[in-house]
Structures are given as structure tokens and as C-alpha cells.
Legacy VTK file of the C-alpha trace (Angstrom):
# vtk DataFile Version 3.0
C-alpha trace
ASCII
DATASET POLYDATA
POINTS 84 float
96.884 146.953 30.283
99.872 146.793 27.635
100.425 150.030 25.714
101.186 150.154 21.845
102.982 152.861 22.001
107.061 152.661 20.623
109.329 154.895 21.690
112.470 156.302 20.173
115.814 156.534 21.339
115.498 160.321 21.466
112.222 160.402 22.844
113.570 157.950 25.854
116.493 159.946 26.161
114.779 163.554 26.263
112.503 162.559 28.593
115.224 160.860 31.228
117.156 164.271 31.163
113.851 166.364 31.693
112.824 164.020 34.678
116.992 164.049 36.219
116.746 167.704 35.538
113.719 168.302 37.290
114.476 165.962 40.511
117.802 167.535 40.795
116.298 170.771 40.990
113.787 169.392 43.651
116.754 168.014 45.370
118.600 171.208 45.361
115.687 173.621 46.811
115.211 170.707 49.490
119.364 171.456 50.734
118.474 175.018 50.321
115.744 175.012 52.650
117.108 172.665 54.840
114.697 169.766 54.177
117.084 166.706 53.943
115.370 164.306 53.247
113.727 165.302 50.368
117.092 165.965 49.124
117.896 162.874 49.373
114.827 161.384 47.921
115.467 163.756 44.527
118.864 162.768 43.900
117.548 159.474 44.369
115.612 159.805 41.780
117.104 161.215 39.494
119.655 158.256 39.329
116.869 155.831 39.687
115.476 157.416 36.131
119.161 156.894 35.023
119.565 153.559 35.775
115.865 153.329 34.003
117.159 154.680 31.048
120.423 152.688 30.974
118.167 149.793 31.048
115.687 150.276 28.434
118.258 151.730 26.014
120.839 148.943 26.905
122.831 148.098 23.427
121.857 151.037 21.584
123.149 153.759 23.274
124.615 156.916 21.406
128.153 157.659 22.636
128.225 160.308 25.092
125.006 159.630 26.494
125.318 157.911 29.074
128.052 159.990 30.662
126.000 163.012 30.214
123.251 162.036 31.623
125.078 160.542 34.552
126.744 163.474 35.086
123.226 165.234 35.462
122.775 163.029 38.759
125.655 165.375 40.342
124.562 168.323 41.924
127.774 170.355 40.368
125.737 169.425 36.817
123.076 170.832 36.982
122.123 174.332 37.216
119.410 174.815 39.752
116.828 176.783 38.129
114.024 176.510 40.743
113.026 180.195 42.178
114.373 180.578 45.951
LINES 1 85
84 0 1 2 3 4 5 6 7 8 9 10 11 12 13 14 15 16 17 18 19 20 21 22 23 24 25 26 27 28 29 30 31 32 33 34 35 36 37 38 39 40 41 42 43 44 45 46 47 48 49 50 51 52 53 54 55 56 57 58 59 60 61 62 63 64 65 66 67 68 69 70 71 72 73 74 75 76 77 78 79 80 81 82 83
């Protein structure tokens, strides 16, 4: 089935740092309670939905975006609000 639908740039973008944001979070809990390898699988992830992005907004990027979100994929960037 083929969607219709056309995104823009800001609606790709917003949703890509919601979805690192969240799977960083995940990935942070995991370490916290000691499950490794659903760490791992978060901050996988999260940079597979940055390399997603990257893709689909290849050429049109707005400066600065790309490093920010990147930087999201680092544990040190993001602040882990998930409840202990």
C-alpha cells in the first residue's frame, strides 16, 4: 500500500528527535537496571532513526541539525527522564 501522505522537514525532524529521545531513555533505564542488552538495542536505535533521518532529509538539511540530533545518540545528551 503507498501512502499519500507528504511530510515536512519539521515534521521529519520532530519526530526523529522524539523517537532518539525516547530510545535513549529506554537505553538508559536498561544500564540502570542492569539489562545490557536492551541497552544496547536502544542506542541502537536511536542512531538507526538518525541515520533514517539523514537519509530522507539528505540535501535539505537545516544547519545544525544534523549535529544535534547526532549528538542526541550520546548518552551524555540526553537527559534521562524515565522514572527509576
Amino acid at each position: 500500500m503507498t501512502s499519500k501522505r507528504r511530510w515536512a522537514y519539521a515534521e521529519i525532524t520532530g519526530a526523529a528527535e522524539e523517537e532518539i529521545v525516547f530510545w535513549m531513555n529506554a537505553a538508559a533505564t536498561a544500564a540502570r537496571e542492569g539489562r545490557p542488552a536492551h541497552d544496547d538495542f536502544g542506542q541502537g536505535a536511536a542512531r538507526g532513526v538518525f541515520q533514517l533521518w539523514r537519509y530522507l532529509t539528505g540535501g535539505h538539511q537545516k544547519q545544525g541539525d544534523a549535529d544535534r540530533l547526532e549528538a542526541l545518540t550520546r548518552r551524555s545528551a540526553v537527559a534521562d527522564t524515565a522514572k527509576p
